[in-house]
VOPAGU-2260 file (C-alpha; in pm, 1 decimal, decimal comma):
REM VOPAGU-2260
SITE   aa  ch    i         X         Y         Z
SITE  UNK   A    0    1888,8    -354,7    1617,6
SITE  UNK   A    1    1678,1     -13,2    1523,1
SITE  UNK   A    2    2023,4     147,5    1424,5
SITE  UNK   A    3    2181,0    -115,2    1234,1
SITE  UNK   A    4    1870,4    -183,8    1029,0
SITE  UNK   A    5    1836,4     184,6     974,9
SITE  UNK   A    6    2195,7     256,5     867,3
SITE  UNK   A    7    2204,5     250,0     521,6
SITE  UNK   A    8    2576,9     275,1     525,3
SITE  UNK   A    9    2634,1     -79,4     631,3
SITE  UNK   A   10    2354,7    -223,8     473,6
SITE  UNK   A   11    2558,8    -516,6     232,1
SITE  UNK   A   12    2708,4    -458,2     -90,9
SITE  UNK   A   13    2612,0    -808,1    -176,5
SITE  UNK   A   14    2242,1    -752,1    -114,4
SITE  UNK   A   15    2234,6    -450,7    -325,8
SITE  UNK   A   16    2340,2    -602,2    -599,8
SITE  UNK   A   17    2014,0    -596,0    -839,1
SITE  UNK   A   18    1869,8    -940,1    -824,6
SITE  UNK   A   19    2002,9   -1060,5    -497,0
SITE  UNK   A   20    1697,3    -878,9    -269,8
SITE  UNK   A   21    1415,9   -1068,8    -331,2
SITE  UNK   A   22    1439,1   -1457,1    -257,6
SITE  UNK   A   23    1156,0   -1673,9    -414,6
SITE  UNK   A   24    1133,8   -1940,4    -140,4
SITE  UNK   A   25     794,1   -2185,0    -246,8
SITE  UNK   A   26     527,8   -2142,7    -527,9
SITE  UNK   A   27     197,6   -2258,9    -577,0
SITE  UNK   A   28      55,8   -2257,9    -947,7
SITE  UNK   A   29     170,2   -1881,3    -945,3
SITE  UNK   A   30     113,6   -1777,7    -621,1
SITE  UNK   A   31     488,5   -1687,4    -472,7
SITE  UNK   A   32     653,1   -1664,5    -110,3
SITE  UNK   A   33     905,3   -1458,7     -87,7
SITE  UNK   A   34    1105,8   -1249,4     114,0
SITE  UNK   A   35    1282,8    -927,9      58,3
SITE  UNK   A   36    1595,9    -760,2     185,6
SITE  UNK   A   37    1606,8    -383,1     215,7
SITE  UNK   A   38    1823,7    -170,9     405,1
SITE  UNK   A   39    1552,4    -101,7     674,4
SITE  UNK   A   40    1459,1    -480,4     741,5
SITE  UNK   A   41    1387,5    -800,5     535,1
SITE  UNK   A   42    1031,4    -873,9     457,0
SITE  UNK   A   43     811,9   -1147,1     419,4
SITE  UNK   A   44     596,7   -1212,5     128,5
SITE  UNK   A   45     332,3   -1170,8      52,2
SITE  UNK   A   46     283,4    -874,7     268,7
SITE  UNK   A   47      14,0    -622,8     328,5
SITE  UNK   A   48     132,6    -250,3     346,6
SITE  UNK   A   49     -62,7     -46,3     596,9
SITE  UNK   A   50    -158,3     330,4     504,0
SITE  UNK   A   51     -19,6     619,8     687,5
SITE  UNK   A   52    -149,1     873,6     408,7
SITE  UNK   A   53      82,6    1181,4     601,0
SITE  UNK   A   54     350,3     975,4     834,4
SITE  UNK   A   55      33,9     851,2    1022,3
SITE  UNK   A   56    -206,7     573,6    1018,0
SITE  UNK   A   57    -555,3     764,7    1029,7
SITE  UNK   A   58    -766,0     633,6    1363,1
SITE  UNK   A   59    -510,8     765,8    1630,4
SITE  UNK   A   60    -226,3     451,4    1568,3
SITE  UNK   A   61      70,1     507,6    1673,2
SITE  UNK   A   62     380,4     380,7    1518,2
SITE  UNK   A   63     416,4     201,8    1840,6
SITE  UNK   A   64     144,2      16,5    1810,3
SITE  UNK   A   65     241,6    -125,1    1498,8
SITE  UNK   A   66     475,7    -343,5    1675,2
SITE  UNK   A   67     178,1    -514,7    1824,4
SITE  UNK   A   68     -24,4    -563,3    1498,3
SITE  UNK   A   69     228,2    -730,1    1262,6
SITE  UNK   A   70     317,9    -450,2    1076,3
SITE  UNK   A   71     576,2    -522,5     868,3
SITE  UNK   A   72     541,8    -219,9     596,2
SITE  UNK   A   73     422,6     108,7     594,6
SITE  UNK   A   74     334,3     345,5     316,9
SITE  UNK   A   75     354,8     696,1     309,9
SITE  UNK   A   76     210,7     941,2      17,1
SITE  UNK   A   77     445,7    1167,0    -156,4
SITE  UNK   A   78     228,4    1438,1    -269,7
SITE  UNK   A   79      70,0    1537,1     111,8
SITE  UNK   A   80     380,8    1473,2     247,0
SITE  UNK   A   81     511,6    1728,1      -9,1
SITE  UNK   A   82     222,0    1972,3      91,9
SITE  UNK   A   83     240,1    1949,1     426,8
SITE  UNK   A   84     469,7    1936,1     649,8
SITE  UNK   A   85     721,8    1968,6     343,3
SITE  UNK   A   86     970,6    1742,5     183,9
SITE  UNK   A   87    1234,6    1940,8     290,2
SITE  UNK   A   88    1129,0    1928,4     638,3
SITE  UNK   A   89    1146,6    1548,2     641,3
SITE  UNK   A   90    1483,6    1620,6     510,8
SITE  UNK   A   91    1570,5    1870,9     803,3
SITE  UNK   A   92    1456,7    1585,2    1092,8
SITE  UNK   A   93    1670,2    1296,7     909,6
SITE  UNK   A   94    1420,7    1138,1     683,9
SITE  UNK   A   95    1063,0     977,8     706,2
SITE  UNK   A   96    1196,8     713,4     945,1
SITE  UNK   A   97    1356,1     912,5    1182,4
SITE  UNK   A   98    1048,7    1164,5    1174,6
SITE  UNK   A   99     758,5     892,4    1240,2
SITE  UNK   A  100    1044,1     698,9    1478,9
SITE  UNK   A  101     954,8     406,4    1256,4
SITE  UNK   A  102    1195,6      89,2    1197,4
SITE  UNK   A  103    1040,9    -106,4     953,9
SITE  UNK   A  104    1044,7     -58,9     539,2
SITE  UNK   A  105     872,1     237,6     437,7
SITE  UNK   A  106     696,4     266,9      59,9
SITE  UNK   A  107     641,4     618,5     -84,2
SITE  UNK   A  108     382,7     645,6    -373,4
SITE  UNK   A  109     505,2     899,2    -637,5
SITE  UNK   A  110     233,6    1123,3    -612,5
SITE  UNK   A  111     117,5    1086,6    -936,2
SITE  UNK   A  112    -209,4     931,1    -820,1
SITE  UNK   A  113    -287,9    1213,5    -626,5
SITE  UNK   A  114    -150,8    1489,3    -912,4
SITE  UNK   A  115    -462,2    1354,2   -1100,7
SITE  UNK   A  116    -728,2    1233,0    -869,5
SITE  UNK   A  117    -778,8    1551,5    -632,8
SITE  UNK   A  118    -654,0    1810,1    -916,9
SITE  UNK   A  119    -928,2    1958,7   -1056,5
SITE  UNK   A  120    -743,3    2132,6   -1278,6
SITE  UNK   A  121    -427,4    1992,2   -1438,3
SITE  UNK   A  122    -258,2    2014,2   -1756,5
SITE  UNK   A  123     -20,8    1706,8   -1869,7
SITE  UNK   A  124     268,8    1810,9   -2086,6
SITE  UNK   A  125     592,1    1564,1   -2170,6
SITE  UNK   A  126     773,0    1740,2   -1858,2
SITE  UNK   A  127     537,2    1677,6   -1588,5
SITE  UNK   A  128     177,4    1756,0   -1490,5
SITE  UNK   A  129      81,9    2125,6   -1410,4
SITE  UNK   A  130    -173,5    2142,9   -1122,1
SITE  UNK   A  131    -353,6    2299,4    -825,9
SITE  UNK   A  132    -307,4    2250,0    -443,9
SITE  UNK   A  133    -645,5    2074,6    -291,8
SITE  UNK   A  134    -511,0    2251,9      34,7
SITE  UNK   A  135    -521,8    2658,2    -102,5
SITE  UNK   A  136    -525,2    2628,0    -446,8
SITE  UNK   A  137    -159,5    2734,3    -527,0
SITE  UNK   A  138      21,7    2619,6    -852,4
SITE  UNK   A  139     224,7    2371,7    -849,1
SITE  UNK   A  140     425,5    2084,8   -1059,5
SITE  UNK   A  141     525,7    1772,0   -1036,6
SITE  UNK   A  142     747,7    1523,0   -1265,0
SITE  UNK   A  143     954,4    1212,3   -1278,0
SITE  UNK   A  144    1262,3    1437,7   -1118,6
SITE  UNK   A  145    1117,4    1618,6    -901,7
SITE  UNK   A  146     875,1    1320,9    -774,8
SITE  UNK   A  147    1191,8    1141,4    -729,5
SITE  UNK   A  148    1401,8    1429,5    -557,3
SITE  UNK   A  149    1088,0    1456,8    -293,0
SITE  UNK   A  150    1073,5    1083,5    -216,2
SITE  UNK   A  151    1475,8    1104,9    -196,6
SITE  UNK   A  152    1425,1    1373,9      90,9
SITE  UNK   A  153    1176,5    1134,5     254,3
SITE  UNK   A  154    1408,8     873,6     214,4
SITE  UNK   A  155    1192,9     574,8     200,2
SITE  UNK   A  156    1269,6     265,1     164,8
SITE  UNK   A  157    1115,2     192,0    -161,5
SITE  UNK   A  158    1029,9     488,3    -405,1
SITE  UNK   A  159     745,5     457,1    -674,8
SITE  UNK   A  160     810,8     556,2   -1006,6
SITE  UNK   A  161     583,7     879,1   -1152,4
SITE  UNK   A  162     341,7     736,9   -1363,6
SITE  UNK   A  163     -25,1     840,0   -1525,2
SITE  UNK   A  164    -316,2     672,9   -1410,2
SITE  UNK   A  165    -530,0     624,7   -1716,3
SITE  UNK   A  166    -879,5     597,8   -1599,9
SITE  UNK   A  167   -1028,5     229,2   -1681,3
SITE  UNK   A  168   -1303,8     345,5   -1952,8
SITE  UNK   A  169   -1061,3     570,1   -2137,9
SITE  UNK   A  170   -1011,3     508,7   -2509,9
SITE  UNK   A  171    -724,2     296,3   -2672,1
SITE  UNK   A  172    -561,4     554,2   -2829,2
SITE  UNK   A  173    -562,3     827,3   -2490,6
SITE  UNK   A  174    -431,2     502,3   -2337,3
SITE  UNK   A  175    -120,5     382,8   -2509,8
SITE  UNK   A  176       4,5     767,9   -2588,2
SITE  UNK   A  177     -27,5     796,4   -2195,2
SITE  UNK   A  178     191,1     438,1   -2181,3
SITE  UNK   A  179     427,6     594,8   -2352,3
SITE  UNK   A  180     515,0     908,8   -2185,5
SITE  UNK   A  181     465,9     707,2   -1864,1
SITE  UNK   A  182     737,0     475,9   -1994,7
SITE  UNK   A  183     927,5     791,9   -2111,3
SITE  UNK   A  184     913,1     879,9   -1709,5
SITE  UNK   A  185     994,0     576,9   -1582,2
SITE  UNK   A  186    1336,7     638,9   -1781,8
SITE  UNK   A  187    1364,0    1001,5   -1651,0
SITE  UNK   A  188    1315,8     825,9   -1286,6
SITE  UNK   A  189    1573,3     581,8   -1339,3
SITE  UNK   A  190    1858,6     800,0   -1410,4
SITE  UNK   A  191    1729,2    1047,2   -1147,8
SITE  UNK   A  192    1736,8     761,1    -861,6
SITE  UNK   A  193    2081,4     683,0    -966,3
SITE  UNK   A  194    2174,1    1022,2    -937,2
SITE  UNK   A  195    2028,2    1113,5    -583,0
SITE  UNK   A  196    2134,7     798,3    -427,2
SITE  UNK   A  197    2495,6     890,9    -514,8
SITE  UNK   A  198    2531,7    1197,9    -329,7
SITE  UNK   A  199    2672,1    1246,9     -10,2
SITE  UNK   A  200    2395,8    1404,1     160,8
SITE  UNK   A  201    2112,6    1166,4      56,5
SITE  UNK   A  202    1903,0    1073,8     360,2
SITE  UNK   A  203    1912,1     688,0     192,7
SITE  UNK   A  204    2178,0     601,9     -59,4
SITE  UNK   A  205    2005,1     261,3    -150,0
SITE  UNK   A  206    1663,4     369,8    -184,8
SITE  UNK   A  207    1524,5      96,5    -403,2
SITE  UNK   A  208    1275,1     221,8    -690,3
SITE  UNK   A  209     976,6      30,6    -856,8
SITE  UNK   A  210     847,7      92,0   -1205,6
SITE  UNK   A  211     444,2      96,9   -1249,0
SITE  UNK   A  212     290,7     -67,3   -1545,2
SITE  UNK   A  213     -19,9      98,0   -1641,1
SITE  UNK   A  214    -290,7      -0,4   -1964,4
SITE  UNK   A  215    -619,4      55,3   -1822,0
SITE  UNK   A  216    -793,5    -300,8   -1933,8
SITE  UNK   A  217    -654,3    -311,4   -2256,9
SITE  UNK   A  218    -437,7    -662,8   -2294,5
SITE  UNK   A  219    -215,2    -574,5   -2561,9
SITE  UNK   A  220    -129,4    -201,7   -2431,7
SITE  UNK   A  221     -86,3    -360,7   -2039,0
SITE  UNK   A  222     161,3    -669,1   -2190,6
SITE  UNK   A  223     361,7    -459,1   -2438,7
SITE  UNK   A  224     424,2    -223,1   -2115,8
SITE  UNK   A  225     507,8    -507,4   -1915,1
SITE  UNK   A  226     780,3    -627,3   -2165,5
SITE  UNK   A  227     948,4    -303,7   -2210,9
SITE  UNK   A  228     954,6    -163,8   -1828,0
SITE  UNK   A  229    1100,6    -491,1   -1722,5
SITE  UNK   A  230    1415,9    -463,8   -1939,8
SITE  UNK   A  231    1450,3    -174,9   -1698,7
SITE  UNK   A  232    1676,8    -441,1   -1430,0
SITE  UNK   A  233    1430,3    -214,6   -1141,9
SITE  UNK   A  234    1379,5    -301,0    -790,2
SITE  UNK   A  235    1041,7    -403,3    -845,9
SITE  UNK   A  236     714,4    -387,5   -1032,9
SITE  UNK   A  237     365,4    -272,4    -988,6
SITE  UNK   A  238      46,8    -300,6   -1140,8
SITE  UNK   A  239     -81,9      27,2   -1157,0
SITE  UNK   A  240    -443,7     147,3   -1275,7
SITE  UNK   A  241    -691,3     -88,9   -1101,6
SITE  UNK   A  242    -895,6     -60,7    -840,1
SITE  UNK   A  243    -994,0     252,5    -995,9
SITE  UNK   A  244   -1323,3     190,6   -1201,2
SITE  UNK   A  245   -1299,6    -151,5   -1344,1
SITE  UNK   A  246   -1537,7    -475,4   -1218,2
SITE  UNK   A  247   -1337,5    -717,8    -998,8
SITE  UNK   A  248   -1344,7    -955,9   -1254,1
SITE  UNK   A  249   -1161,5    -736,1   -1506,8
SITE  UNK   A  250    -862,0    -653,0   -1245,7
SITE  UNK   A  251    -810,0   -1022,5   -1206,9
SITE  UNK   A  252    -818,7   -1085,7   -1584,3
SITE  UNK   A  253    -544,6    -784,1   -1644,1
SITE  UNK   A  254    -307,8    -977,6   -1348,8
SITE  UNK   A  255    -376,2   -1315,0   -1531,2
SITE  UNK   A  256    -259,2   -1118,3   -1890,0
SITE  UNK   A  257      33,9    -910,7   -1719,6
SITE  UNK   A  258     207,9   -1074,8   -1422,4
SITE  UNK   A  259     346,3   -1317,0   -1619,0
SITE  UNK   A  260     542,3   -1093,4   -1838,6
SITE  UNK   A  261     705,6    -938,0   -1524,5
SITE  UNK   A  262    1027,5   -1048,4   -1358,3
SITE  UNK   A  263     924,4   -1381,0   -1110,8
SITE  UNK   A  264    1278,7   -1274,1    -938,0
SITE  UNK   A  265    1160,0    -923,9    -828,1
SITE  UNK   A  266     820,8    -844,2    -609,8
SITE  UNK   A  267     522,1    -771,5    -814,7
SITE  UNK   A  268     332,0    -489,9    -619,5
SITE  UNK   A  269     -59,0    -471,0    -659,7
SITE  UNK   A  270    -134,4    -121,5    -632,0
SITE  UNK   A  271    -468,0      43,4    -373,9
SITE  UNK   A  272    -605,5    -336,7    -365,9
SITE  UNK   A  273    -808,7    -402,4    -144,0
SITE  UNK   A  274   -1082,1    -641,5      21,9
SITE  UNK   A  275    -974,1    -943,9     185,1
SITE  UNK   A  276   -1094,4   -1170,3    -120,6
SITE  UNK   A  277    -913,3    -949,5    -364,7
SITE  UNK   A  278    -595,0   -1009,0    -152,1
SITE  UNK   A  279    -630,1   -1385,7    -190,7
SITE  UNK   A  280    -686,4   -1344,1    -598,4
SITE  UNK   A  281    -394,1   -1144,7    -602,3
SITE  UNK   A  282    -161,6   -1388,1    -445,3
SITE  UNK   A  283    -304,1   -1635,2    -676,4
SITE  UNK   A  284    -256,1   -1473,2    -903,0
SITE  UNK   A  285     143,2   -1412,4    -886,0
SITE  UNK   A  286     149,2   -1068,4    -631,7
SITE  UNK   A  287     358,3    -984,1    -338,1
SITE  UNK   A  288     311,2    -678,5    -220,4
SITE  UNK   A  289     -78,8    -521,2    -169,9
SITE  UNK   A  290    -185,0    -210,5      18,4
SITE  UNK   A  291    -542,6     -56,3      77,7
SITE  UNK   A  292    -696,5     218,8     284,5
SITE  UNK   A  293   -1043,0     -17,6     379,1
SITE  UNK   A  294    -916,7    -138,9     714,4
SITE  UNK   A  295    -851,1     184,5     818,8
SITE  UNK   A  296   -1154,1     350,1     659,8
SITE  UNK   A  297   -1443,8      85,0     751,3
SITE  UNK   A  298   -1255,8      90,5    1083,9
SITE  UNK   A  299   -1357,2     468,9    1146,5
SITE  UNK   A  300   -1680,6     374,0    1096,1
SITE  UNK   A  301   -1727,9      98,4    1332,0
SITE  UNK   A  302   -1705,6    -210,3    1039,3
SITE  UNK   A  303   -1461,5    -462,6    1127,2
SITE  UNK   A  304   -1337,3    -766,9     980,5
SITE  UNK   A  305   -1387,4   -1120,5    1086,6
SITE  UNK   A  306   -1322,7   -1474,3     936,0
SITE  UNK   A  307   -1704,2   -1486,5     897,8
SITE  UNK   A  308   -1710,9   -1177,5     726,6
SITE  UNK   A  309   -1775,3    -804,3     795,2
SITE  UNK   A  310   -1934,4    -649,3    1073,0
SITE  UNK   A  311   -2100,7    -328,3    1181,3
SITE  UNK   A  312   -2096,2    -219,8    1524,7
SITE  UNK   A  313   -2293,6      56,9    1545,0
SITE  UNK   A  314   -2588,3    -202,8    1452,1
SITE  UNK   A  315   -2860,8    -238,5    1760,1
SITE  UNK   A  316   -2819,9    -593,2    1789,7
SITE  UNK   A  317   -2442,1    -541,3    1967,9
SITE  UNK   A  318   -2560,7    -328,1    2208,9
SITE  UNK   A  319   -2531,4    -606,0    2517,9
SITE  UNK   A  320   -2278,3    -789,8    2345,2
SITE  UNK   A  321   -2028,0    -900,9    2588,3
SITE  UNK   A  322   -1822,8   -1100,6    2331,7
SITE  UNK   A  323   -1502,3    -953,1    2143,7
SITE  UNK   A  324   -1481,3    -828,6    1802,8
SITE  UNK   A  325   -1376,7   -1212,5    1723,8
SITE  UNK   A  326   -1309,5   -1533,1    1934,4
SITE  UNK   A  327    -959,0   -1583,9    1969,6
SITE  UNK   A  328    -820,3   -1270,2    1788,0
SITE  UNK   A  329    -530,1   -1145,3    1950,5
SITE  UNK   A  330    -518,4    -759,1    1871,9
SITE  UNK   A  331    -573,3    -505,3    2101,1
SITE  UNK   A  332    -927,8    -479,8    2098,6
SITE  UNK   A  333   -1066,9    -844,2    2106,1
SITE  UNK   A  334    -797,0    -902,3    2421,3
SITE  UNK   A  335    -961,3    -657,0    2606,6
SITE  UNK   A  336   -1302,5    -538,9    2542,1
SITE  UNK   A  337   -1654,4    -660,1    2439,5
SITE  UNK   A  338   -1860,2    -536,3    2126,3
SITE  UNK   A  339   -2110,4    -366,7    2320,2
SITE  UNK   A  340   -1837,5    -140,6    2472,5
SITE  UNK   A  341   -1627,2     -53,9    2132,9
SITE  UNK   A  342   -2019,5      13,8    1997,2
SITE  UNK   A  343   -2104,8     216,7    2305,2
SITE  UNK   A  344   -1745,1     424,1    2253,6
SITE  UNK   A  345   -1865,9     447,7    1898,5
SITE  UNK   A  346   -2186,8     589,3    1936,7
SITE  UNK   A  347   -2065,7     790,7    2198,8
SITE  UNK   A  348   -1821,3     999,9    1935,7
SITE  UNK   A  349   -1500,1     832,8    2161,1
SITE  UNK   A  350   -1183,5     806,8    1975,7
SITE  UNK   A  351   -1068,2     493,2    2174,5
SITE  UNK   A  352   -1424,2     367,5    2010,5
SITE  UNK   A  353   -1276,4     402,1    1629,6
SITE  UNK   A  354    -887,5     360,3    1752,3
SITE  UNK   A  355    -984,3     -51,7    1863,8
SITE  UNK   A  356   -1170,5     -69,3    1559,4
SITE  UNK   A  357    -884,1      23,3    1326,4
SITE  UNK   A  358    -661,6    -161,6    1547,9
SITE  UNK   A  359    -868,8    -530,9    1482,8
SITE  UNK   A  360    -915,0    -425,4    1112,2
SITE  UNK   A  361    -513,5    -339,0    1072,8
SITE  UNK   A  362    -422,8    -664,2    1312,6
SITE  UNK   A  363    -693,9    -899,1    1077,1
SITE  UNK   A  364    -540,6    -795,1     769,9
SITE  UNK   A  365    -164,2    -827,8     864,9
SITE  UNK   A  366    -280,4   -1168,9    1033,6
SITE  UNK   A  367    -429,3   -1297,1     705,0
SITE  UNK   A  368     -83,0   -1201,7     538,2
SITE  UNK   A  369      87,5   -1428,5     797,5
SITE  UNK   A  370    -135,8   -1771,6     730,6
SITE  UNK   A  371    -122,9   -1695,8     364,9
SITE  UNK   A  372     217,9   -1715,9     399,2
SITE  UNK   A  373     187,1   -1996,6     646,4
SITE  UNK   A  374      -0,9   -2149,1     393,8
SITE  UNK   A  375     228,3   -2165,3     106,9
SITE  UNK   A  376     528,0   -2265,4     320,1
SITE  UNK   A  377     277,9   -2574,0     364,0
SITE  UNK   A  378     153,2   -2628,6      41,4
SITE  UNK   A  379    -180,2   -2574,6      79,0
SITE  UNK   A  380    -278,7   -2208,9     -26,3
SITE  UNK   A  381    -553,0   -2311,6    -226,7
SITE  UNK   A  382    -753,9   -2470,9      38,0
SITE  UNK   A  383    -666,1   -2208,9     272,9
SITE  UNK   A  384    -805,4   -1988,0       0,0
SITE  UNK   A  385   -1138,1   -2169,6     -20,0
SITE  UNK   A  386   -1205,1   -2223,1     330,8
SITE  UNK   A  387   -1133,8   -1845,4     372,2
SITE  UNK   A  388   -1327,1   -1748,2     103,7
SITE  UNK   A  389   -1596,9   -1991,0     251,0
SITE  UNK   A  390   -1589,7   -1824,2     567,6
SITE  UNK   A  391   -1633,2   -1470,4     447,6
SITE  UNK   A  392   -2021,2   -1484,7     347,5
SITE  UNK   A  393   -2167,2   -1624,9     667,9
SITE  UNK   A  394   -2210,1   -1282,3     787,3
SITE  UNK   A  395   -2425,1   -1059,8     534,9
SITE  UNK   A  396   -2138,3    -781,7     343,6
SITE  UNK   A  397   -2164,5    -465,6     372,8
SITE  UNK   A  398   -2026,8    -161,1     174,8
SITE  UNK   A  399   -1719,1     -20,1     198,3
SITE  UNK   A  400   -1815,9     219,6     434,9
SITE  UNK   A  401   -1932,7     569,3     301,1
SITE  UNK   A  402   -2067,8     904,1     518,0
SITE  UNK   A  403   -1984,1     999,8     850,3
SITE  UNK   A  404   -1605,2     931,7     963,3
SITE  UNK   A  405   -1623,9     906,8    1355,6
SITE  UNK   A  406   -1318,7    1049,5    1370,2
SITE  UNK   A  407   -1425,2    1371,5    1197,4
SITE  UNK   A  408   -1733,1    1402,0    1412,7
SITE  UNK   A  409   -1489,1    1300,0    1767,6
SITE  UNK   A  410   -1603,5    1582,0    2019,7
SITE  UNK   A  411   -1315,9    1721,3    2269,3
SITE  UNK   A  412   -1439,1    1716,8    2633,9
């Protein structure tokens, strides 16, 4: 099964034939379930991406134990991947999914998020964004072709188009000139994706490509974007730019103005969102595809997930716990061991400690996925949603979890 799904060689003409990979099955007011056929594996929407930043889930998880935790995408991110171990690399071992021995869909970011988050020093010009290595400082550059020629090493499944990441309290004018040239690049991706999937020695001749739409909070810049990038006829389409500044309540106004303008027969990606209530305003709110670093994160830091909300385990009060993480949870962790023993590995500076954690938080999320989807099949997401949401505050929240990463701090011996 691992090398047929993998094979893009026999993957079917039919399903490549733009339109005929995503499958709307049941809606609810705009909330969708779908499912989506790519050459590494169809997938089930809506679905919940989990984050291996450099070919590998941070918290020691193993692309093996994925299987167990109802993985059903991974992402992978373009510009470390680039720095280290190399692109060409990737290339050299057969492509990302041959590298990380992975046999599910794989989603590469374009590295464009990265280009101007850890840059301190960039300069933007209409070819591409100048910039700085966060590693050693070296110069580098990065644009729609060669984003696209470094994911096409990779070989992903999906590719993400290069876009620019307006931050949220920019000013209208910076905004729509950086629409433009990121509409300019989506182009420039387009006929670049074409091109590499047509040679020979492409690690993935159908690698599918997404376009980004991008606005910052601005309605009328985020709509007109919508209606020009999906005249495109692209794999997909994200909503790019949140997460990143605005209040929660301003990301789900921007999906309520902008979803509807994109294509209801391709998936609609919410891009680095997020918490387990965002999730469930998402799919409300028309989105299929979601990713987020916080289960892996709070997981490093001993805060897990639970239908009753978030908890931390380092707190006293778990000390003699002898309970799992949650009744009836079937991940690794809660199978197995108590609280008091994860919270003794954690305080302890144990990797095991922070590996069950990330485990339960990765399992939890993918889990949700599954009974939102459950859910919809039924016709009842929005009760689901409300008795979820419900749930959620009978523990007190906590942060997302800043300061010491366990794993950082792990001590050998």
């Amino acid at each position: 099964m691992y090398k047929i799904m993998c094979d893009p060689y026999i993957f079917s003409d039919y399903v490549m034939k733009r339109g005929t990979m995503y499958k709307l099955l049941k809606t609810e007011g705009r909330a969708k379930r779908g499912e989506f056929q790519t050459v590494h594996g169809t997938i089930q929407t809506p679905v919940f991406m989990n984050v291996a930043t450099v070919a590998a889930i941070k918290g020691a998880v193993s692309t093996e134990d994925l299987e167990g935790i109802k993985n059903q995408v991974v992402l992978c991110n373009t510009y470390h991947l680039h720095l280290r171990p190399g692109d060409d690399n990737v290339y050299r071992m057969g492509g990302l999914h041959k590298f990380m021995s992975c046999n599910k869909p794989i989603l590469t970011d374009s590295g464009g998020f990265q280009v101007f988050s850890l840059a301190k020093t960039r300069r933007i010009k209409e070819e591409g964004v100048y910039f700085h290595s966060h590693i050693d400082g070296h110069k580098l550059f990065m644009g729609p072709e060669e984003s696209m020629r470094i994911q096409s090493h990779l070989g992903s499944t999906i590719a993400m188009a290069f876009d620019e990441c307006p931050s949220a309290r920019a000013d209208h004018e910076y905004v729509q000139m950086s629409v433009d040239r990121t509409t300019r690049w989506l182009e420039r991706c387009k006929k670049e994706m074409d091109r590499l999937n047509s040679l020979p020695d492409t690690v993935n001749p159908h690698q599918m490509l997404f376009g980004i739409n991008q606005g910052a909070i601005f309605d009328d810049i985020r709509i007109e974007h919508a209606k020009r990038i999906r005249e495109m006829d692209l794999d997909g389409y994200a909503v790019g730019g949140l997460a990143v500044g605005e209040t929660h309540e301003e990301m789900y106004h921007v999906l309520e103005q902008v979803v509807p303008y994109l294509p209801q027969d391709k998936p609609t990606y919410l891009m680095g969102v997020g918490t387990p209530a965002n999730i469930l305003e998402g799919v409300e709110r028309g989105i299929d595809f979601f990713d987020c670093v916080y289960p892996s994160r709070n997981g490093r830091h001993g805060h897990v997930y639970t239908k009753k909300g978030k908890l931390n385990l380092l707190n006293a009060r778990f000390e003699l716990d002898s309970h799992p993480i949650e009744e009836g949870c079937q991940c690794p962790a809660c199978k197995r061991y108590s609280r008091g023993y994860i919270r003794h590995l954690l305080k302890a500076g144990e990797m095991l400690g922070m590996r069950l954690c990330v485990l339960h938080n990765l399992y939890f999320y993918n889990n949700m996925m599954e009974e939102i989807r459950d859910a919809l099949d039924n016709g009842n997401f929005a009760a689901y949603k409300k008795k979820t949401l419900d749930g959620f505050r009978e523990y007190e929240e906590i942060s997302t979890a800043p300061g010491s990463d366990i794993a950082k701090n792990w001590r050998k011996g």
